[in-house]
N, C-alpha and C positions, 0 to 999 in steps of 0.2 A: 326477580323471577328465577327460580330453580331448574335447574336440570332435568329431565325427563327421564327414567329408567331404559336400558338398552332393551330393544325388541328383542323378544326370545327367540326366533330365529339365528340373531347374532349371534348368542352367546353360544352355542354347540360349535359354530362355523370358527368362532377364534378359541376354540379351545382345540380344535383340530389343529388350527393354523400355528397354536403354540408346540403342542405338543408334537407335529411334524418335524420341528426343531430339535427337540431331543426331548429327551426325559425332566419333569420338571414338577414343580410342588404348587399349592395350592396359590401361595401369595407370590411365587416367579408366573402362573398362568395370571394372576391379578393384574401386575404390574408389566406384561406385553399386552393384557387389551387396553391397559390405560394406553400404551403407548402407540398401537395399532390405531385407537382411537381419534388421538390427538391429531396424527399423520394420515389420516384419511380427513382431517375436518368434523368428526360426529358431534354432536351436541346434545352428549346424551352421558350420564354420571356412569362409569364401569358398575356392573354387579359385584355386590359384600362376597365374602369370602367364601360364609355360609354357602348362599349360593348357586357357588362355583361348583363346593365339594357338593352340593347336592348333585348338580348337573353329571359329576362326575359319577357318581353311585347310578344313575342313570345310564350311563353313557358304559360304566360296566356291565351294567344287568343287560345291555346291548349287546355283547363281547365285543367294543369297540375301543375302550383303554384298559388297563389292568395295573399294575400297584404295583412296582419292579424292587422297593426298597424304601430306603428312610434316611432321613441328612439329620442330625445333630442340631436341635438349636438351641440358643442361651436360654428361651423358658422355661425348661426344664425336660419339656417333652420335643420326640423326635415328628419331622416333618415326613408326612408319606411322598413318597414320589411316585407319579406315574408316567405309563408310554402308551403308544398308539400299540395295539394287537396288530397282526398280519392284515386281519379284516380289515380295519380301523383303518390301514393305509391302504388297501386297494381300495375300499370306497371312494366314489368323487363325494367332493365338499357339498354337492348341491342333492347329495341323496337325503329322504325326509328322515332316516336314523339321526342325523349329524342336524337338521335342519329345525326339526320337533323332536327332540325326543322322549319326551315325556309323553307323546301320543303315542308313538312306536313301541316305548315300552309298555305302555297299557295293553295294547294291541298284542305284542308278544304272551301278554301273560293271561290274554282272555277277561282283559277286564273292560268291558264294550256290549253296547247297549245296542237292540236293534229295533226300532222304529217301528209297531207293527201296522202301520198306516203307508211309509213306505217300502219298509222293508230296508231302508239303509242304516248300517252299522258303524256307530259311534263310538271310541273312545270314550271310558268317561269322565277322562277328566275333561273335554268339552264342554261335556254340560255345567260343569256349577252346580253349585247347592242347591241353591231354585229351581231351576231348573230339572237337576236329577231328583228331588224332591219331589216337585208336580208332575214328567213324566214316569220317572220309572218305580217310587215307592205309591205315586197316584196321590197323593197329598195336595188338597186343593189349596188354591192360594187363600192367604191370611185374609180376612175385608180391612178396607182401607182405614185410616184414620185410628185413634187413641180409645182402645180397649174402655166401656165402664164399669164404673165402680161397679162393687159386687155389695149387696147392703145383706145381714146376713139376721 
């Protein structure tokens, strides 16, 4: 049986926790959540590299890390390094920027959905496809079961 994906909650919270360390690249943040991991007992496989740097470009469009430089490596191409911003480090670890941020940043940039039954506003990437699909382009759902033939 396989490993389980780490909760997305985690991964903002140890990417704080790496980068409070110092400034670091994509696969040095990889290889402190493997190791955060193991050292806490988690049972749960680290996130690809991919994304990390996704998280990260996230986690900029916040102004909560920023891109300080580049290291050298044998592949050919150079590794970006980042750091925590000012903000980045006053924040606590448990604030929802560092905790979602994929909703935060939705939220910052006005991309949220509101409800007009109750009136509460959503993120959209909450919803899903489905979801954002039947409430907010109104697209009713598919009928069950295997399309027929078309006889022409």
């Amino acid at each position: 049986m396989g490993r389980a994906p780490i909760p997305q909650a985690t991964v903002g919270f140890m990417i704080r926790s790496t980068l409070a360390r110092g400034p670091a690249t994509v696969d040095e943040i990889k290889e402190s959540m493997r190791d955060i991991m193991e050292l806490l007992g988690f049972r749960f496989k680290p996130p690809k590299s991919r994304t990390i740097a996704w998280y990260i470009s996230l986690l900029k469009g916040l102004g909560l890390v920023e891109r300080v430089g580049t290291r050298p490596s044998n592949r050919g191409m150079d590794y970006a390094v980042y750091a925590l911003t000012r903000l980045g480090r006053e924040l606590p670890a448990t604030d929802p920027r560092w905790m979602n941020p994929q909703a935060e940043y939705y939220r910052a940039r006005g991309l949220t959905w509101t409800d007009p039954e109750t009136g509460t506003t959503y993120p959209k990437n909450v919803l899903g496809r489905r979801r954002y699909r039947r409430r907010v382009l109104g697209i009713p759902p598919r009928p069950p079961g295997r399309p027929r033939k078309q006889y022409f």
